[in-house]
C-alpha positions as CSV (number, residue, x, y, z in Angstrom):
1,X,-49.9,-1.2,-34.9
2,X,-51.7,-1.2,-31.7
3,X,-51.4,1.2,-28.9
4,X,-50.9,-2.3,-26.6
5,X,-48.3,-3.7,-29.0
6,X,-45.9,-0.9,-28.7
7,X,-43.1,-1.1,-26.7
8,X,-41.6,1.3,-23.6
9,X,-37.7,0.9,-25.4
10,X,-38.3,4.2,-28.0
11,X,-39.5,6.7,-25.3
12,X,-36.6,5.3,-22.5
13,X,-34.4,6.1,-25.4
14,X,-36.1,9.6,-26.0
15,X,-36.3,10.9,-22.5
16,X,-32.3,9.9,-22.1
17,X,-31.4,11.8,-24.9
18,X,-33.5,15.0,-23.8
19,X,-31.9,14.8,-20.5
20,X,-28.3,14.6,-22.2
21,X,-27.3,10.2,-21.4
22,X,-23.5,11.9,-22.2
23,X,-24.0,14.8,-19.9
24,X,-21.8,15.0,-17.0
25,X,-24.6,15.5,-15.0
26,X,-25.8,12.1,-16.0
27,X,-22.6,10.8,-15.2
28,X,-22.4,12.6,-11.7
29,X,-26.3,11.4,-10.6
30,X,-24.6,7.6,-11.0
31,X,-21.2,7.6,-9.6
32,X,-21.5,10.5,-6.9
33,X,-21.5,8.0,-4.2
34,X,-18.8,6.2,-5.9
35,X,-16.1,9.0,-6.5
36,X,-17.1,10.5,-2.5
37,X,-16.0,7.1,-1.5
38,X,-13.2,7.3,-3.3
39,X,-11.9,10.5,-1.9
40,X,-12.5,9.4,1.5
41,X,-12.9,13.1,2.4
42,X,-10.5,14.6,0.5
43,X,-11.1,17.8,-2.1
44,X,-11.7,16.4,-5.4
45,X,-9.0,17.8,-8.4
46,X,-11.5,19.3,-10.8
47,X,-9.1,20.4,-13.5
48,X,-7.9,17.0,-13.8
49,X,-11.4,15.5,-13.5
50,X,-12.9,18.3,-16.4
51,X,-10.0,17.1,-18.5
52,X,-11.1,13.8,-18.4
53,X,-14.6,15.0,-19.2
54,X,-13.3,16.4,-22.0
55,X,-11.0,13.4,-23.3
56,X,-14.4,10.9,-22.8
57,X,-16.9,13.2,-24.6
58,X,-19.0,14.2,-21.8
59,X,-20.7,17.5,-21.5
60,X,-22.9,20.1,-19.8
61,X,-26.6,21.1,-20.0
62,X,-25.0,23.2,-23.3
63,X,-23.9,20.9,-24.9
64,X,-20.3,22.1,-24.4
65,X,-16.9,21.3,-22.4
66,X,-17.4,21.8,-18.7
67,X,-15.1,24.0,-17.3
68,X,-14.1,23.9,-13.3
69,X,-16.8,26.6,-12.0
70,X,-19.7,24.5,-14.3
71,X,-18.4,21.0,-12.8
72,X,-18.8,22.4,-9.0
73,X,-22.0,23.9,-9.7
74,X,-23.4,20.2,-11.2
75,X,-21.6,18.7,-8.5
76,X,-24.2,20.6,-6.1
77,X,-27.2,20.6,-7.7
78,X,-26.5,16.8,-8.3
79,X,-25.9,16.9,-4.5
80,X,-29.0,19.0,-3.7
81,X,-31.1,16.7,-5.7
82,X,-30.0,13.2,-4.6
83,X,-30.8,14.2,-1.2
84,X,-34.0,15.0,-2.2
85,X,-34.7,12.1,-3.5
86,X,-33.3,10.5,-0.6
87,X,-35.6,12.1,1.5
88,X,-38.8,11.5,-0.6
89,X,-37.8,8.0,-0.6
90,X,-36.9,7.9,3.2
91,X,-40.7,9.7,3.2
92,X,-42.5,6.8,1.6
93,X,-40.6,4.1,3.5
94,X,-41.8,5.3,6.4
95,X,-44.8,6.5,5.3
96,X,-45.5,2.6,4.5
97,X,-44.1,1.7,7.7
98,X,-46.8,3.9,9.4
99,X,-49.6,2.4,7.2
100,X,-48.5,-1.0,7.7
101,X,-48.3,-0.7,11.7
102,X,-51.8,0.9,11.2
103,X,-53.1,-1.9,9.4
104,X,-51.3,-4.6,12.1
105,X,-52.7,-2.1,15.1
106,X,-56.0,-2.5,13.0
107,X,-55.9,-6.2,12.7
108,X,-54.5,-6.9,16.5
109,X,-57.7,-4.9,17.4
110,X,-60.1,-6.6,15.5
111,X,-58.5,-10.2,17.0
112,X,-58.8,-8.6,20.5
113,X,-62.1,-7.5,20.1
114,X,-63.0,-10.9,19.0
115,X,-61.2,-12.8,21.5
116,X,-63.1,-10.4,24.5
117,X,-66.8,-11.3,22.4
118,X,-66.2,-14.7,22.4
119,X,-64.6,-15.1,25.8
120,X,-68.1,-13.0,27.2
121,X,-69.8,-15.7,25.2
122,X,-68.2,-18.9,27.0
123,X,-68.2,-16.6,30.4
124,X,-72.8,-16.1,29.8
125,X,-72.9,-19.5,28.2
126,X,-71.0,-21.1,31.6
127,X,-73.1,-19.0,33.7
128,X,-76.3,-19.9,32.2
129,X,-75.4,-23.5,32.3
130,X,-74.8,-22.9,36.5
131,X,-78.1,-21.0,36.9
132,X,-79.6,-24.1,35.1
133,X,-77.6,-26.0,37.1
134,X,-78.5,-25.0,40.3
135,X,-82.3,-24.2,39.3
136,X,-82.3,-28.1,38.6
137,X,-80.8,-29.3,41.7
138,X,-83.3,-27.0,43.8
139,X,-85.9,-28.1,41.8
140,X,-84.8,-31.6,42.9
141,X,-84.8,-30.9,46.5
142,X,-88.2,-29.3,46.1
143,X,-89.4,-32.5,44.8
144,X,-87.9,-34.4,47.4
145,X,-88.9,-32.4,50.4
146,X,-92.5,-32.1,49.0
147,X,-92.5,-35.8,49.0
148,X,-90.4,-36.2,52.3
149,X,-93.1,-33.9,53.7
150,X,-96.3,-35.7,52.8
151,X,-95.0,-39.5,53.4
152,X,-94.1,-37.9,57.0
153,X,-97.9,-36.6,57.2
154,X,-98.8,-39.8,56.0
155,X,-97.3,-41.9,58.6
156,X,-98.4,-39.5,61.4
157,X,-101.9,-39.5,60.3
158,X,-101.6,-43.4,60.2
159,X,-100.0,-43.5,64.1
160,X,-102.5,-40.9,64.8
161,X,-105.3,-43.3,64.2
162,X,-103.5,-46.1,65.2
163,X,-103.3,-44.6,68.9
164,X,-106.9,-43.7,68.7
165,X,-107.6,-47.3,67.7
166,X,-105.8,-48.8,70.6
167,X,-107.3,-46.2,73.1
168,X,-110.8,-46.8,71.7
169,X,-109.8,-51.1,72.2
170,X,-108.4,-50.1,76.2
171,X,-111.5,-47.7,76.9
172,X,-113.6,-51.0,75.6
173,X,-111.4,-54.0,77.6
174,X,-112.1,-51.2,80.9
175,X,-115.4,-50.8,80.7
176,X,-116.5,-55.0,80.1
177,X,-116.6,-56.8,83.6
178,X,-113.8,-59.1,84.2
179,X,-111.1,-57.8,81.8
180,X,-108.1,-55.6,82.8
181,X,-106.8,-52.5,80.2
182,X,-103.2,-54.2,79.2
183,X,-101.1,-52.5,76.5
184,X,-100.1,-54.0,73.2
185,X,-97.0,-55.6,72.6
186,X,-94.8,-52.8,70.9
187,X,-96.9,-50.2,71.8
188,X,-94.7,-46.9,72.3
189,X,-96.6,-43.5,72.7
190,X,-94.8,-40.5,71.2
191,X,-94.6,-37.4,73.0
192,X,-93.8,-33.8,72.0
193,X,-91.3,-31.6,74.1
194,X,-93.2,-28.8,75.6
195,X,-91.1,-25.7,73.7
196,X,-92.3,-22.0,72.5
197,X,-93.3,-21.1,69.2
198,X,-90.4,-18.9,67.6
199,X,-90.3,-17.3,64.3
200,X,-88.5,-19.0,62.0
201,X,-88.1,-22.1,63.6
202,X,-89.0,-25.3,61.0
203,X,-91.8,-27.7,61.8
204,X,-89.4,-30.3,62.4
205,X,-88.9,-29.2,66.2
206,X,-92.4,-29.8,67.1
207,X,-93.2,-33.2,65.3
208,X,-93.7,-36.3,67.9
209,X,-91.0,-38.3,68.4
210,X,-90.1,-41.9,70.5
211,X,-88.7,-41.2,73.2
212,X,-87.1,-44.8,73.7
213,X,-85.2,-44.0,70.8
214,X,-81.7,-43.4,71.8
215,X,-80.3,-39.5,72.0
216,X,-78.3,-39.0,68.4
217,X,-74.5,-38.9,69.1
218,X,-71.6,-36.5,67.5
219,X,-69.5,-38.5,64.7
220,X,-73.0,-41.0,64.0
221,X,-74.0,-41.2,60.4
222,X,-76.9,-39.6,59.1
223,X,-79.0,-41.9,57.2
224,X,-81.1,-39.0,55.2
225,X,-78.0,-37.5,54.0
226,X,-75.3,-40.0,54.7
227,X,-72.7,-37.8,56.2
228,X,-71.7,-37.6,59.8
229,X,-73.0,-36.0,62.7
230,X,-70.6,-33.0,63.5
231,X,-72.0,-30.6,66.3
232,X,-72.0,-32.8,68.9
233,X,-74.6,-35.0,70.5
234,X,-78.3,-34.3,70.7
235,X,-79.4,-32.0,73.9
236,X,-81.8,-32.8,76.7
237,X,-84.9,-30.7,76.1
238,X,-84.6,-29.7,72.8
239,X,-85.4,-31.5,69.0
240,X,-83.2,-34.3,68.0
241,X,-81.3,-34.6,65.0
242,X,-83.0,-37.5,64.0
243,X,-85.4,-35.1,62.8
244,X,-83.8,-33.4,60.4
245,X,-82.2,-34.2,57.1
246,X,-79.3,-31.5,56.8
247,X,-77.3,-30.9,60.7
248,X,-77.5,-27.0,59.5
249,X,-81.2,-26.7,59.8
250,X,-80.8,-28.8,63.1
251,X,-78.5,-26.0,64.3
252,X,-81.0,-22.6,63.1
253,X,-83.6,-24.2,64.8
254,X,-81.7,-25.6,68.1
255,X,-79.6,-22.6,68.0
256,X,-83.0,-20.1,68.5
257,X,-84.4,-22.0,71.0
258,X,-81.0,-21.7,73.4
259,X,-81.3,-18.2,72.7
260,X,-84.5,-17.8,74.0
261,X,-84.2,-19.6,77.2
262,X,-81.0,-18.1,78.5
263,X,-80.3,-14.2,78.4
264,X,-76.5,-14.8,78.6
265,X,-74.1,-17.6,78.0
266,X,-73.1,-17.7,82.1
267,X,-76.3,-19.8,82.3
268,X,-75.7,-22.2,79.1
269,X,-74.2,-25.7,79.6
270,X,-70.8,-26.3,78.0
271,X,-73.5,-28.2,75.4
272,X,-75.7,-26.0,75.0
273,X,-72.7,-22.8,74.3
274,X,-70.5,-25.1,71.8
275,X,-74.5,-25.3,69.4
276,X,-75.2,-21.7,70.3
277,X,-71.8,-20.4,69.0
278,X,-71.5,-23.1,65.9
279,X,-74.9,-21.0,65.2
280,X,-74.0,-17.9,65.7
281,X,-70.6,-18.3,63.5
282,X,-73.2,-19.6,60.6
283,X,-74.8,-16.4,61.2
284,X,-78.1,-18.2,62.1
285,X,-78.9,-16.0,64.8
């Protein structure tokens, strides 16, 4: 017969009889809560109780008939021990309690620290997508205002040499007898306005211009950028908006040249202060 094959029956059996199955400690470790309830508080009748021991078989550690004073003393070390073993048990409930909220506080960590990781992700990966995002649109307007900037070159260098055409055809019609200079149909020289270089003001405020164009007006539609014309109309003397793409960079630039001329505001028109201040509130000046 194999060790495996045996059964646990035989060695129950044995440790019951060594600890005495008849005993009246035996008896008292299973009904001790039973009998206490019974009583409801009231002192138990051990002569009568140690005579049923006696009529039922049951006896002590001895092996004899319990008498009163060995009853009471099982009766408390039955006590003495239950409680124990209440407590131990009491211990390793909450002992597993305490592991288990460990292993829960362990795991809610974990889950938290993985939430925060991945939220950091989507937080870098959203930022890095507006970085790109905004490296890409500047890019755009690079492209734009580089090209902007040389088809505007262009077409002055063309109407430069287009005016010294048509003065090099008057100079010639003067100077043959019995011709007269006359200009050509459509022929509209452009002028500059007379103003002082400042730092930081764009090229766009010294570029030729028509001057039979008419002045821009406040609530007129931009055609470079397709929005409206919000400060107001263009002012006498200085560079029109027509000009400019963006009504910002018409301001920075308008906004430094009222600034130069007058010393205070006393001497601005009511024009001239409403530009000034719209600059100064965008911190332009």
């Amino acid at each position: 017969m194999s060790a495996t094959s045996i059964g646990i029956e035989g060695a129950l059996e044995a440790l019951d009889g060594a600890a005495g199955v008849a005993s009246v400690r035996a008896w008292m470790e299973r009904h001790r809560e039973a009998l206490l309830a019974h009583q409801e508080g009231r002192r138990i009748n051990w002569r009568a109780l140690c005579d049923w021991f006696a009529s039922v078989g049951l006896l002590n550690g001895k092996g004899q008939m319990p008498t009163i004073r060995c009853a009471q003393l099982t009766w408390y070390r039955v006590g003495k021990w239950l409680e124990r073993r209440k407590a131990r048990a009491a211990e390793r409930q909450a002992e597993a309690l305490r592991l288990e909220a460990e292993r829960e506080s362990e795991k809610a960590a974990i889950q938290a620290e993985i939430r925060q990781r991945r939220e950091a992700e989507a937080a870098e990966q959203a930022a890095l997508r507006d970085r790109m995002e905004k490296a890409e649109r500047a890019a755009a307007w690079r492209r734009d205002e580089a090209a902007r900037v040389t088809e505007h070159n262009q077409r002055v260098a063309a109407e430069a040499e287009a005016r010294k055409a048509r003065a090099a055809s008057v100079a010639s019609a003067q100077s043959a007898p019995g011709h007269s200079a006359v200009a050509l149909a459509g022929d509209t020289p452009l002028v500059t306005l007379d103003l002082p270089k400042i730092v930081g003001v764009s090229y766009r405020a010294y570029e030729p211009f028509d001057p039979t164009l008419p002045p821009v007006r406040k609530g007129e539609i931009n055609p470079l950028s397709g929005n409206a014309w919000e400060f107001g109309d263009d002012l006498p003397g200085y560079p029109s908006k027509r000009g400019y793409e963006f009504e910002d960079d018409w301001l920075k630039d308008v906004g430094r040249f009222i600034d130069a001329r007058h010393e205070t505001t006393r001497s601005m028109t009511e024009e001239e202060k409403f530009v000034y201040r719209a600059a100064c509130a965008r911190r332009y000046l």
